[in-house]
N, CA, C and O atoms as CSV, one atom per row, in Angstrom:
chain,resi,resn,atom,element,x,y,z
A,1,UNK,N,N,-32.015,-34.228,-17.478
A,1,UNK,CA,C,-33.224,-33.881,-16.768
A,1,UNK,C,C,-34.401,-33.727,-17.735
A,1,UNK,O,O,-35.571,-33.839,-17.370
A,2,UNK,N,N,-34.002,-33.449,-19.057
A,2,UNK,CA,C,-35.465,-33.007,-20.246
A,2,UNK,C,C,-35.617,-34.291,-20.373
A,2,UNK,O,O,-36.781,-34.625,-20.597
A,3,UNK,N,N,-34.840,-35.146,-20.308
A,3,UNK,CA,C,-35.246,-36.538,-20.878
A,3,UNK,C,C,-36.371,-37.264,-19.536
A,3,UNK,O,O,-37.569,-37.547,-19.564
A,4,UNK,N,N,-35.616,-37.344,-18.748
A,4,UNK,CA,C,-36.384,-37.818,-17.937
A,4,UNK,C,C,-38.004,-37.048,-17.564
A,4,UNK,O,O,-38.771,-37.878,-17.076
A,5,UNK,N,N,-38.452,-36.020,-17.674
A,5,UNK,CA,C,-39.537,-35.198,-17.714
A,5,UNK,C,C,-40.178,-35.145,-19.113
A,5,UNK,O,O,-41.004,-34.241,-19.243
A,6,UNK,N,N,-39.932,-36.062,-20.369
A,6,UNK,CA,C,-40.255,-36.449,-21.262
A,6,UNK,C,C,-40.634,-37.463,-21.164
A,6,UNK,O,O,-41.630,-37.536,-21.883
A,7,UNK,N,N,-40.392,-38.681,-20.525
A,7,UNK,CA,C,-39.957,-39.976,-19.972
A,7,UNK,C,C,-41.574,-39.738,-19.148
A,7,UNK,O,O,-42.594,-40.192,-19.666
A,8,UNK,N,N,-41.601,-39.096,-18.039
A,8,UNK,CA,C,-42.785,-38.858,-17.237
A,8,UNK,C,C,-43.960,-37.883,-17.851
A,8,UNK,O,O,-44.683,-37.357,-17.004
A,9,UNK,N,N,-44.091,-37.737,-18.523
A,9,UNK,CA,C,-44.733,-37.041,-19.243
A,9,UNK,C,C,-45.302,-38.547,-20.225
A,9,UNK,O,O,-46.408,-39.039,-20.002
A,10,UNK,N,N,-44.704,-38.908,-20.894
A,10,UNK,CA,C,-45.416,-40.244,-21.679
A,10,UNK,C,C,-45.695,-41.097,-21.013
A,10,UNK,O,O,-46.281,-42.030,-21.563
A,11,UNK,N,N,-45.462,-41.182,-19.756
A,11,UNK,CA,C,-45.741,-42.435,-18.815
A,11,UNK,C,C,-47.235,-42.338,-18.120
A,11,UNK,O,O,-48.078,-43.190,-17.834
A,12,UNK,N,N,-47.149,-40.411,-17.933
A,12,UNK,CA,C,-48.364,-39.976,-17.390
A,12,UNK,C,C,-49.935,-40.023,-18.573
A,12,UNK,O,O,-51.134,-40.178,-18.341
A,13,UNK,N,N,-49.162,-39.809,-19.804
A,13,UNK,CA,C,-50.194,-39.579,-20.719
A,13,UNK,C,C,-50.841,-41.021,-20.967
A,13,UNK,O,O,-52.052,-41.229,-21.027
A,14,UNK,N,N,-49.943,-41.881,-21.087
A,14,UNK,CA,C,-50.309,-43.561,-21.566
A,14,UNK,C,C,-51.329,-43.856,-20.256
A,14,UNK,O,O,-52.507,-44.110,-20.505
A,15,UNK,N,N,-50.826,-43.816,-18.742
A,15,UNK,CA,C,-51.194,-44.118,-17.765
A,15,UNK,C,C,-53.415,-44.022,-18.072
A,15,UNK,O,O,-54.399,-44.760,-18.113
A,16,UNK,N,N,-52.978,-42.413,-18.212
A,16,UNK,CA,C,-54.811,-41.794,-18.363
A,16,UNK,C,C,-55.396,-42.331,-19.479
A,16,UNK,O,O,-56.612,-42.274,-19.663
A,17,UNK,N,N,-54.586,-42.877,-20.283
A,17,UNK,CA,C,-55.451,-42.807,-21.857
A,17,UNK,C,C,-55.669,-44.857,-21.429
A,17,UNK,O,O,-56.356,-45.405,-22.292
A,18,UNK,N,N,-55.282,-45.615,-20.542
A,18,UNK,CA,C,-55.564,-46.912,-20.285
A,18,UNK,C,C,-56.439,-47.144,-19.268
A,18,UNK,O,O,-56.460,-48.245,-18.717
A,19,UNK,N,N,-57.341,-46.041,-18.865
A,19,UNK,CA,C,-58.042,-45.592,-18.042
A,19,UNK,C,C,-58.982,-45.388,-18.552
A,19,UNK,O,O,-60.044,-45.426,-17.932
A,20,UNK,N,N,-58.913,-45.079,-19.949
A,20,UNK,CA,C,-60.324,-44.369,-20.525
A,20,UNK,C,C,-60.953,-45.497,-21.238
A,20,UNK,O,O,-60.297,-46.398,-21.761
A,21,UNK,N,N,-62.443,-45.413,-21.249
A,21,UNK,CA,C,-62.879,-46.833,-21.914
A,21,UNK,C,C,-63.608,-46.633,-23.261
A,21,UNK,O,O,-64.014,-45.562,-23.712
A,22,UNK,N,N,-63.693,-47.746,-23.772
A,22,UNK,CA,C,-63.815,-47.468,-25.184
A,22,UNK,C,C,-65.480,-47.311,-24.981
A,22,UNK,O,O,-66.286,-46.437,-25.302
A,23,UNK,N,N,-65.566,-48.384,-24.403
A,23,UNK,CA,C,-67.028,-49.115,-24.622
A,23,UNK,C,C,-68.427,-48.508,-23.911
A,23,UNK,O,O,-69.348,-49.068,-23.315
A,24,UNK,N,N,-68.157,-47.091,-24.255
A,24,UNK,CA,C,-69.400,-46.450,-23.655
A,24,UNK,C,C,-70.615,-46.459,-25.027
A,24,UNK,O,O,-70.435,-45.751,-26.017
A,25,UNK,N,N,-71.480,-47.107,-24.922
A,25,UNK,CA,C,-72.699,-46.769,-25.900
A,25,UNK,C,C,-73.205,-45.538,-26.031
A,25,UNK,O,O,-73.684,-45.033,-27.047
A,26,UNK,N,N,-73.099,-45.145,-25.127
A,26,UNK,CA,C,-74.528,-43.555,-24.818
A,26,UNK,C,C,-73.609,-42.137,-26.053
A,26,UNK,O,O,-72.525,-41.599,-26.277
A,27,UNK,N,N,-75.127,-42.180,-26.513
A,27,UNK,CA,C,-74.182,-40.917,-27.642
A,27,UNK,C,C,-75.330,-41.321,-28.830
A,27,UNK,O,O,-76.347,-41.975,-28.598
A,28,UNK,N,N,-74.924,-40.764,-30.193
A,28,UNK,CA,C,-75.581,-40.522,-31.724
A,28,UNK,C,C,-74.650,-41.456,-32.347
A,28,UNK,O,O,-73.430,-41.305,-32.285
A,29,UNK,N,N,-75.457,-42.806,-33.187
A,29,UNK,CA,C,-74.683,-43.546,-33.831
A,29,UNK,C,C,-75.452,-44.122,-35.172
A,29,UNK,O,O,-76.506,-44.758,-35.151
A,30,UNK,N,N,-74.754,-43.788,-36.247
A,30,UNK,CA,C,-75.204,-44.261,-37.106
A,30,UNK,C,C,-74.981,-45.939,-37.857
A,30,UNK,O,O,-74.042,-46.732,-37.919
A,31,UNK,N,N,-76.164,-45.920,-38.264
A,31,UNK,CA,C,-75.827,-47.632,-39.135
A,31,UNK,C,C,-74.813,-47.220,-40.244
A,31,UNK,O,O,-74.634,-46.044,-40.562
A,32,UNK,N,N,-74.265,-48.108,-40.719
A,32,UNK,CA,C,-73.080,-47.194,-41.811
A,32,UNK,C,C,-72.855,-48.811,-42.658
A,32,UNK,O,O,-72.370,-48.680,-43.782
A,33,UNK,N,N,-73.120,-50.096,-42.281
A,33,UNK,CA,C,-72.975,-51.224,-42.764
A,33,UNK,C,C,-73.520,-52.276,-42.611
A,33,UNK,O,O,-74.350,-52.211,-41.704
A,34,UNK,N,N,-73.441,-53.336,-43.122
A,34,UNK,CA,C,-74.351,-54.449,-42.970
A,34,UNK,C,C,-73.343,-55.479,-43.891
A,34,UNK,O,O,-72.743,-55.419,-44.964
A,35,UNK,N,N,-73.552,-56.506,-42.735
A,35,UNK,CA,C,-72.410,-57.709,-43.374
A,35,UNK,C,C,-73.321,-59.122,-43.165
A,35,UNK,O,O,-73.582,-59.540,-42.037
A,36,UNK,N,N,-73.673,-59.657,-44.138
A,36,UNK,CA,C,-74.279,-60.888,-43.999
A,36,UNK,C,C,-73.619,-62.092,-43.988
A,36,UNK,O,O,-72.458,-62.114,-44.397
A,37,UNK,N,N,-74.238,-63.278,-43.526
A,37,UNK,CA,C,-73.674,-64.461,-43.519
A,37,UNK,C,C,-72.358,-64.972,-43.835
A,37,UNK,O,O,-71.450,-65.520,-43.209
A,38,UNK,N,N,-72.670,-64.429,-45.570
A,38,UNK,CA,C,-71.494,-65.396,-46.273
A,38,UNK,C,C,-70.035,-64.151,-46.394
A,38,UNK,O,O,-69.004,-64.252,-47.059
A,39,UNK,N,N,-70.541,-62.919,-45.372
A,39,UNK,CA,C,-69.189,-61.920,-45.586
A,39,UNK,C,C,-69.473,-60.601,-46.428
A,39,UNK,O,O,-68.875,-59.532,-46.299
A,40,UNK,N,N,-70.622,-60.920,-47.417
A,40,UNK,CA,C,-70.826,-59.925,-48.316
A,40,UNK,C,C,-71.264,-58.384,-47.427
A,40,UNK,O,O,-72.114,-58.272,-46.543
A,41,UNK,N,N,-70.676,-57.672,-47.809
A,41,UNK,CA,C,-70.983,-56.413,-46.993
A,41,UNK,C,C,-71.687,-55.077,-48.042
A,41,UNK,O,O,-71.384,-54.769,-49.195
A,42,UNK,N,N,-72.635,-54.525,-47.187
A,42,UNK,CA,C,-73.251,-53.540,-47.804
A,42,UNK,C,C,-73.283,-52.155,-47.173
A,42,UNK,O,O,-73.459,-51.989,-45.966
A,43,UNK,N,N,-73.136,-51.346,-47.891
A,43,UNK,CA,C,-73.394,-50.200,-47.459
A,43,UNK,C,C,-74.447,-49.343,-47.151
A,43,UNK,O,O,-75.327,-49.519,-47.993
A,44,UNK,N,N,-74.800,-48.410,-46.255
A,44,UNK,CA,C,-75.760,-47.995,-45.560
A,44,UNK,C,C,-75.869,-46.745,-45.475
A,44,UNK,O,O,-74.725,-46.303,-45.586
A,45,UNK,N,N,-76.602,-45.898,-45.340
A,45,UNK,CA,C,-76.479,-44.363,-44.830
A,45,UNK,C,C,-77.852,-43.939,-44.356
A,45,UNK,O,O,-78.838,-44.407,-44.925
A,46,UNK,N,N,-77.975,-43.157,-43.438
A,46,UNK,CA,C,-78.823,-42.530,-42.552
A,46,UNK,C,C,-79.361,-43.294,-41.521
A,46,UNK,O,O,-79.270,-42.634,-40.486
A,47,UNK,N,N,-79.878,-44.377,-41.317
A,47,UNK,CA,C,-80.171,-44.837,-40.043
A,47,UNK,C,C,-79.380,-44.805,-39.154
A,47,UNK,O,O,-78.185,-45.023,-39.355
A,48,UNK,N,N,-79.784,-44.577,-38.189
A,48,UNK,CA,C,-79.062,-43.899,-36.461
A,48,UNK,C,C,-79.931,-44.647,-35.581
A,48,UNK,O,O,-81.029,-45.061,-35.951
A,49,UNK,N,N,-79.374,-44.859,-34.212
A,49,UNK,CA,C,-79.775,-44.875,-33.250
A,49,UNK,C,C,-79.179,-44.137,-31.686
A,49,UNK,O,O,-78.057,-44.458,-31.294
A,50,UNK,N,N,-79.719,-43.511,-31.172
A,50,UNK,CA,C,-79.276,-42.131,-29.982
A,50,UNK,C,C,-79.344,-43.287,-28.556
A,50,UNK,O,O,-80.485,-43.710,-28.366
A,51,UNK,N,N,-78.487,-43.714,-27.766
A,51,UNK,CA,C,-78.541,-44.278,-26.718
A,51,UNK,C,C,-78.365,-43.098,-25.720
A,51,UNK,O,O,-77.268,-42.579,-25.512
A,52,UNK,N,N,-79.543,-42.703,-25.103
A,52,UNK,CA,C,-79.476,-41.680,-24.096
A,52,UNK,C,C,-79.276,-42.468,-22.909
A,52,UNK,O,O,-79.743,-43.603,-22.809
A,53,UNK,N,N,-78.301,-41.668,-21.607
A,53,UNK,CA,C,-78.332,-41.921,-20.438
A,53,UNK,C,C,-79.586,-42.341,-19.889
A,53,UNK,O,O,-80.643,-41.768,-20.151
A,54,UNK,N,N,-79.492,-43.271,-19.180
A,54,UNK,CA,C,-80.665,-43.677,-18.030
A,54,UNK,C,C,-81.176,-44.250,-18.668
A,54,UNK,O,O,-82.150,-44.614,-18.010
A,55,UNK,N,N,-81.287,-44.902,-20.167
A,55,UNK,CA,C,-82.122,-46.247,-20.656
A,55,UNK,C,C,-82.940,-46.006,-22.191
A,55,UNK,O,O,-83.453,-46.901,-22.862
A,56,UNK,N,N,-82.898,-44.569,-22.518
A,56,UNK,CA,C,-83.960,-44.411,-23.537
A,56,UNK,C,C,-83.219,-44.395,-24.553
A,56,UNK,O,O,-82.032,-44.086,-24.657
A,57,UNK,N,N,-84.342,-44.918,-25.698
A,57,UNK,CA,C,-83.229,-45.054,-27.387
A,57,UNK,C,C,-84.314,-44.697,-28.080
A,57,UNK,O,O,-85.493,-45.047,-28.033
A,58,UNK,N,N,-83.567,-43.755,-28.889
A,58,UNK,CA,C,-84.497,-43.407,-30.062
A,58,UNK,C,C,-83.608,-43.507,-31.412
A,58,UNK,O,O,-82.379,-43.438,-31.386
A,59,UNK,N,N,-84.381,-43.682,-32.619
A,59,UNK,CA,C,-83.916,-43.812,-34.074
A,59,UNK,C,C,-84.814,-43.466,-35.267
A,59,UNK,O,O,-86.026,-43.269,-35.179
A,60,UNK,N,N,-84.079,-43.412,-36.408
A,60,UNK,CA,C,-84.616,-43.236,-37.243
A,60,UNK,C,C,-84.109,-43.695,-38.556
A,60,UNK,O,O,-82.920,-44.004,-38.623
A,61,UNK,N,N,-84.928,-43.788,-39.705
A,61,UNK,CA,C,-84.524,-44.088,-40.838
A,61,UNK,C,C,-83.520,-42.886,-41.610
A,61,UNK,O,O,-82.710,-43.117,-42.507
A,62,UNK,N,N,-83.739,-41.922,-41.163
A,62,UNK,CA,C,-82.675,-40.567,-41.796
A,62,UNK,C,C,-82.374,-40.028,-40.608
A,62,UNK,O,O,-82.688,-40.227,-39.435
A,63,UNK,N,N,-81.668,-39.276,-41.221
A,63,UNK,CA,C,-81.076,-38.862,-39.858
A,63,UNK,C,C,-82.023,-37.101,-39.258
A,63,UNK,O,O,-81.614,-36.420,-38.318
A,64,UNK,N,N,-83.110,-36.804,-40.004
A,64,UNK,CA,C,-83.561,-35.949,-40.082
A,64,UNK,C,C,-84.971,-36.716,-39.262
A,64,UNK,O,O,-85.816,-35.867,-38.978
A,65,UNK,N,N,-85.126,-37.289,-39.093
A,65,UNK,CA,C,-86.282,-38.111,-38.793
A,65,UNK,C,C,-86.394,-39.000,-37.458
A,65,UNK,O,O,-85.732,-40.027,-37.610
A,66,UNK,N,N,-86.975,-38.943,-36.285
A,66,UNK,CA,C,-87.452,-39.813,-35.298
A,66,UNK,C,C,-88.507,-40.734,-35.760
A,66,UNK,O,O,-89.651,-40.408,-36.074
A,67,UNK,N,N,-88.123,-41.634,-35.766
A,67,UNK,CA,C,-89.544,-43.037,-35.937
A,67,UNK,C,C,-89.578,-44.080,-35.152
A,67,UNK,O,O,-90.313,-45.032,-35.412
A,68,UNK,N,N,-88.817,-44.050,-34.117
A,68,UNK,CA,C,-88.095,-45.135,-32.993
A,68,UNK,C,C,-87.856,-45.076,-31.960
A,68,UNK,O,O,-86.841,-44.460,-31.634
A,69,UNK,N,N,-88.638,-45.658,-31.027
A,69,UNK,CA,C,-88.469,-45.421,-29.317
A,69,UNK,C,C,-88.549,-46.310,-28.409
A,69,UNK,O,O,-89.539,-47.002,-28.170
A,70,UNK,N,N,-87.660,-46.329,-27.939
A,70,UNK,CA,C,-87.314,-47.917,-26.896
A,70,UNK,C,C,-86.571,-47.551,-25.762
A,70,UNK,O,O,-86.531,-46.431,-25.253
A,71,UNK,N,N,-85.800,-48.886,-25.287
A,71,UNK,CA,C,-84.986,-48.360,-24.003
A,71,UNK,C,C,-83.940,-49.199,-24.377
A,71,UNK,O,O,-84.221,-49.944,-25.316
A,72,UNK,N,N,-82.475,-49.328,-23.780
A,72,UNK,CA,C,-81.452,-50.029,-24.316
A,72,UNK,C,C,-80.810,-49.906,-22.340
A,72,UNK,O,O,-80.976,-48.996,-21.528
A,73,UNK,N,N,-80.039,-51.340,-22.191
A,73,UNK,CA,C,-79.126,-51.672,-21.578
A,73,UNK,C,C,-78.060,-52.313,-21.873
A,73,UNK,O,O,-78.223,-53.321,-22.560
A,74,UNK,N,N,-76.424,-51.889,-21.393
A,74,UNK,CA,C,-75.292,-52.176,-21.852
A,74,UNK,C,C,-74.835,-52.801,-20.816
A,74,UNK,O,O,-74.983,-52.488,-19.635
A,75,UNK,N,N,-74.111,-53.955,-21.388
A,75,UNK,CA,C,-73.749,-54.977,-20.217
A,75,UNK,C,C,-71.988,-54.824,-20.596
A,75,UNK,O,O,-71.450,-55.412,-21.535
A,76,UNK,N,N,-71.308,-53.935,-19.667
A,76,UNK,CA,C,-69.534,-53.740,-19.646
A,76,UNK,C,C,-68.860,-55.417,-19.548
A,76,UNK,O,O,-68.036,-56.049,-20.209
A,77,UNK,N,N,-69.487,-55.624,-18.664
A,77,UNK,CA,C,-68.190,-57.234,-18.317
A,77,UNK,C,C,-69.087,-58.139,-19.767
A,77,UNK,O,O,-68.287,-58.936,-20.256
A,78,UNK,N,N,-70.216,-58.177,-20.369
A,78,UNK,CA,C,-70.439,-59.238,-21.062
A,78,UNK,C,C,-70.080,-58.918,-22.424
A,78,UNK,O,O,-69.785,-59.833,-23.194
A,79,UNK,N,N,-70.073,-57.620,-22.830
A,79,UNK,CA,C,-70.505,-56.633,-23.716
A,79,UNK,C,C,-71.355,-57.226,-24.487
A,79,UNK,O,O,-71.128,-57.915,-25.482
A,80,UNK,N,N,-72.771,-56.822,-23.799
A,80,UNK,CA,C,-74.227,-57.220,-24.342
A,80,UNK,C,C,-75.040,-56.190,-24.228
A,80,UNK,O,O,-75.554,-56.113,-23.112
A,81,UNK,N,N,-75.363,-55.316,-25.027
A,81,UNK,CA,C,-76.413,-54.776,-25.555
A,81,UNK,C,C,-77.787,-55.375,-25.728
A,81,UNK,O,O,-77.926,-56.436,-26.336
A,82,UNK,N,N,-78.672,-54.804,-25.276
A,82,UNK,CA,C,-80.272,-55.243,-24.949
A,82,UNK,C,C,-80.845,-53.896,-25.433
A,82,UNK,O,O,-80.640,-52.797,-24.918
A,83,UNK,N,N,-81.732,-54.224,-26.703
A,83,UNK,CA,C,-82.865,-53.071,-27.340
A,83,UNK,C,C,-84.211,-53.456,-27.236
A,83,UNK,O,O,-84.700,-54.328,-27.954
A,84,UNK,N,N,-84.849,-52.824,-26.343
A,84,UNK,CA,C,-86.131,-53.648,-26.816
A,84,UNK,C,C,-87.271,-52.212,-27.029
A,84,UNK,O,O,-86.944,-51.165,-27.587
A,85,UNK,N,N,-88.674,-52.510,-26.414
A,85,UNK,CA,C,-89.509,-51.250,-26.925
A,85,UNK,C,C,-90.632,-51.715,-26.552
A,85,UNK,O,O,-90.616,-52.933,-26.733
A,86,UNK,N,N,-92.023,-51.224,-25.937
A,86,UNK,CA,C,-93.350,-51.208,-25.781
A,86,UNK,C,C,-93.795,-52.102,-26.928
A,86,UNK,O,O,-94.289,-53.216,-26.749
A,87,UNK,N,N,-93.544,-51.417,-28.388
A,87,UNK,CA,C,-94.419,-52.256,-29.679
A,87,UNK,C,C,-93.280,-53.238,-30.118
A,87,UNK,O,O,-93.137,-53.159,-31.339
A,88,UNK,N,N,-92.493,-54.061,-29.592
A,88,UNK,CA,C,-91.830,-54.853,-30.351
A,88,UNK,C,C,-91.181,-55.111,-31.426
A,88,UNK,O,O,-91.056,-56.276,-31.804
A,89,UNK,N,N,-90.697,-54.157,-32.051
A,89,UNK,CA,C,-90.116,-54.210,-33.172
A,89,UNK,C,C,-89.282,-55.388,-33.747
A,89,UNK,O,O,-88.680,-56.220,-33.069
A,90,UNK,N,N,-89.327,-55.343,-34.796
A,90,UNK,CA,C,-87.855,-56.073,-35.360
A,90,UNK,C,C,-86.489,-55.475,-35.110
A,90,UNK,O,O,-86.492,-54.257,-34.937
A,91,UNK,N,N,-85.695,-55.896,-35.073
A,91,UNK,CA,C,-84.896,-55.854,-34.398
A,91,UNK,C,C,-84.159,-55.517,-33.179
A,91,UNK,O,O,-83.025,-55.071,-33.004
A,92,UNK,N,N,-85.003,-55.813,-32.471
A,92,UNK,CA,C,-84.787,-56.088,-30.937
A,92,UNK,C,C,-84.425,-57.124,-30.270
A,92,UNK,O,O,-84.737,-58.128,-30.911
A,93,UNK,N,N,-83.776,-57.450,-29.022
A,93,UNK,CA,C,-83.413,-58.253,-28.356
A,93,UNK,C,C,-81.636,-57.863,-27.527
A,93,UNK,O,O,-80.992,-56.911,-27.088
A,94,UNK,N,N,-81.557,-58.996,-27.687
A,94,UNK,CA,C,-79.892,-59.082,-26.845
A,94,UNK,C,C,-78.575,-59.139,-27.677
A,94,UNK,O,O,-78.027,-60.231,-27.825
A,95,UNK,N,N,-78.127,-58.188,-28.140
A,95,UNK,CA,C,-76.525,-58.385,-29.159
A,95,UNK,C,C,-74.794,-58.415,-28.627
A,95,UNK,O,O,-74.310,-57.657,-27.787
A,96,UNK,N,N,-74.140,-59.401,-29.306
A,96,UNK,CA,C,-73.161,-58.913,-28.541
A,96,UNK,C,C,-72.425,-57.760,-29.362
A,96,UNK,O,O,-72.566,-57.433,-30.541
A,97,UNK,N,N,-71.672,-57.297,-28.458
A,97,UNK,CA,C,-70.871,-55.907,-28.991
A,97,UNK,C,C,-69.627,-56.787,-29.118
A,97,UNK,O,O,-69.202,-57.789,-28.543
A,98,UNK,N,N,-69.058,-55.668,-30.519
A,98,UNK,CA,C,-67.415,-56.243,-31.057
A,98,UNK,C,C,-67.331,-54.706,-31.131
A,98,UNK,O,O,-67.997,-53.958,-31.847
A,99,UNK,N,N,-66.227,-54.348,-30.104
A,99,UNK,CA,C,-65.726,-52.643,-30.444
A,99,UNK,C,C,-64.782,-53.117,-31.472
A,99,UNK,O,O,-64.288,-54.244,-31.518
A,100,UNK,N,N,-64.629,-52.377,-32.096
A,100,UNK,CA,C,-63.402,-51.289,-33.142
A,100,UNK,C,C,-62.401,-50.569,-33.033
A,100,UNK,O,O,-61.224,-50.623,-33.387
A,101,UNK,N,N,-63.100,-49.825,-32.443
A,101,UNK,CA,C,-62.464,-48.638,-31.669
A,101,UNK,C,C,-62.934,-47.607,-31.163
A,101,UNK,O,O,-64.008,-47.370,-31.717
A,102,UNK,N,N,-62.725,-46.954,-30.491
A,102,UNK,CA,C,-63.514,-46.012,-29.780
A,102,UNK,C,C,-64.786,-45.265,-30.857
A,102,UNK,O,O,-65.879,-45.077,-30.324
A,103,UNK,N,N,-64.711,-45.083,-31.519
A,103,UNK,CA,C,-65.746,-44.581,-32.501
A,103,UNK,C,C,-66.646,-45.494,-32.999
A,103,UNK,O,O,-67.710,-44.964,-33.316
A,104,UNK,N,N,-66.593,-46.648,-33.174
A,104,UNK,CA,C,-66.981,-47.956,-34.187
A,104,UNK,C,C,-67.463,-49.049,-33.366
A,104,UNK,O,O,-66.815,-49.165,-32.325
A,105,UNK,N,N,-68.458,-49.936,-33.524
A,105,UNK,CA,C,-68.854,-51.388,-33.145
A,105,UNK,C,C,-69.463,-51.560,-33.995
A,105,UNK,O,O,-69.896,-50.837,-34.893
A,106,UNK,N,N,-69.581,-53.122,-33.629
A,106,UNK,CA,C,-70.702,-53.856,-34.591
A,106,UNK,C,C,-71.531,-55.022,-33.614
A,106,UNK,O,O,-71.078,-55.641,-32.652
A,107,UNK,N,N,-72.340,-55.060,-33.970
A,107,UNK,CA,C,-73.551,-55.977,-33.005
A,107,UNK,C,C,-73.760,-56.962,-34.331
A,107,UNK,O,O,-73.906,-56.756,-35.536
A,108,UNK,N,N,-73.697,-58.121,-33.494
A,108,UNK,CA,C,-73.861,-59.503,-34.218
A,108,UNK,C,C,-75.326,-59.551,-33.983
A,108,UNK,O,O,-75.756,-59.824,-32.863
A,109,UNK,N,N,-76.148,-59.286,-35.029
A,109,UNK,CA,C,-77.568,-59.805,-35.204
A,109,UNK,C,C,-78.081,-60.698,-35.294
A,109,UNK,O,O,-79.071,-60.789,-34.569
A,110,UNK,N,N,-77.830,-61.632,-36.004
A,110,UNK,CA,C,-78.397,-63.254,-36.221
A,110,UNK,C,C,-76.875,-63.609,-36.657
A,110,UNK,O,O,-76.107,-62.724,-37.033
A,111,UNK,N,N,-76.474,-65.072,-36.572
A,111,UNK,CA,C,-75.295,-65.898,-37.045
A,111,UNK,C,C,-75.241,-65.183,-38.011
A,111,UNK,O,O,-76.126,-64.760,-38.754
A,112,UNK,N,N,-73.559,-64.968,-37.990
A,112,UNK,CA,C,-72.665,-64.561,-39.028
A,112,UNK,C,C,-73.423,-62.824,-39.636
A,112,UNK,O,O,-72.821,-62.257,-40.548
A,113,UNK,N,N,-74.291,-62.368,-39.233
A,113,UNK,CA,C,-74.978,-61.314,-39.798
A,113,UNK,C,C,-74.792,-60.091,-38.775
A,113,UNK,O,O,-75.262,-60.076,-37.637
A,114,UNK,N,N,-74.011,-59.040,-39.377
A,114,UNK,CA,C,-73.047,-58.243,-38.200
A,114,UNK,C,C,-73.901,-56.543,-38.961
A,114,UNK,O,O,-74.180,-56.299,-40.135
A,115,UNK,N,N,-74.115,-55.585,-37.578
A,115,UNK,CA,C,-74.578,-54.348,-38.388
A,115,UNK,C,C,-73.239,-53.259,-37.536
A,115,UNK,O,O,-72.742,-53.310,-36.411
A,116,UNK,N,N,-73.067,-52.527,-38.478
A,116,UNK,CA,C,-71.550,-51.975,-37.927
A,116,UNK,C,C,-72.374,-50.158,-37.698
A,116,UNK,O,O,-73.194,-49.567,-38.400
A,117,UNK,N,N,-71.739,-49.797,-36.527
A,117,UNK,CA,C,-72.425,-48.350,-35.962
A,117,UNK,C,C,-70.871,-47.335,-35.781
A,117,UNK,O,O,-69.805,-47.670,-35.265
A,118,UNK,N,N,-71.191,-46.263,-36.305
A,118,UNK,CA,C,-70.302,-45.228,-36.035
A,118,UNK,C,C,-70.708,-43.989,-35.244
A,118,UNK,O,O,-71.775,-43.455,-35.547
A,119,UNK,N,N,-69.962,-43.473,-34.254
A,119,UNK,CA,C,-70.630,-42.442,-33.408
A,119,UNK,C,C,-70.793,-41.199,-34.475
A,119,UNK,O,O,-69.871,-40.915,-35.239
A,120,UNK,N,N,-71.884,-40.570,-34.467
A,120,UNK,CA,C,-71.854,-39.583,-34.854
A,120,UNK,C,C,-71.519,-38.261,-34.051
A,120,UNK,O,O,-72.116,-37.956,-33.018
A,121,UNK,N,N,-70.343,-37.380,-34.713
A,121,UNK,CA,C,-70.132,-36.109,-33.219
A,121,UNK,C,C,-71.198,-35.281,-33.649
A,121,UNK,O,O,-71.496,-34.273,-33.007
């Protein structure tokens, strides 16, 4: 009987946790990398970007610092990310998302040129 209520017990836990989705944007995420063309990868620290509920994005160059304000939409079935903003910035437009894992993506910026984001808690 322990076995079997062990048995349902992992069946129940797996069940909820294939339920849960990775691919929520909304939250504090920092830039943490940068991989260009030919693979070469660089390292990064302090730039963030905050995807708030209902559309608004803000960022900054430190993490102590707001300098960035836009709106962002997440596309689940395409996984396409859309940043854009009133003044147009650089780097804006349409990216696709490559999750990681629940903590981690990376948005393909231009061919072969990938920027990798970690949630910040």
């Amino acid at each position: 009987m322990k076995h079997i209520k062990a048995i349902l017990l992992v069946v129940t836990i797996f069940s909820f946790l294939s339920f849960q989705t990775t691919d929520s944007v909304e939250g504090k995420w920092e830039l943490f990398k940068l991989e260009d063309g030919s693979g070469e990868v660089r390292e990064m620290s302090g730039r963030w970007m905050e995807f708030i509920k209902g559309g608004t994005l803000k960022g900054g160059n430190s993490l102590e610092t707001t300098n960035r304000t836009g709106n962002w939409s997440y596309n689940t079935e395409t996984k396409e990310l859309t940043i854009g903003s009133e003044q147009n910035l650089s780097g804006e437009g349409t990216f696709k998302v490559s999750w990681i894992d629940a903590k981690t993506f990376s948005l393909e910026v231009q061919k072969g040129r990938k920027v990798y984001l970690r949630r910040i808690e």
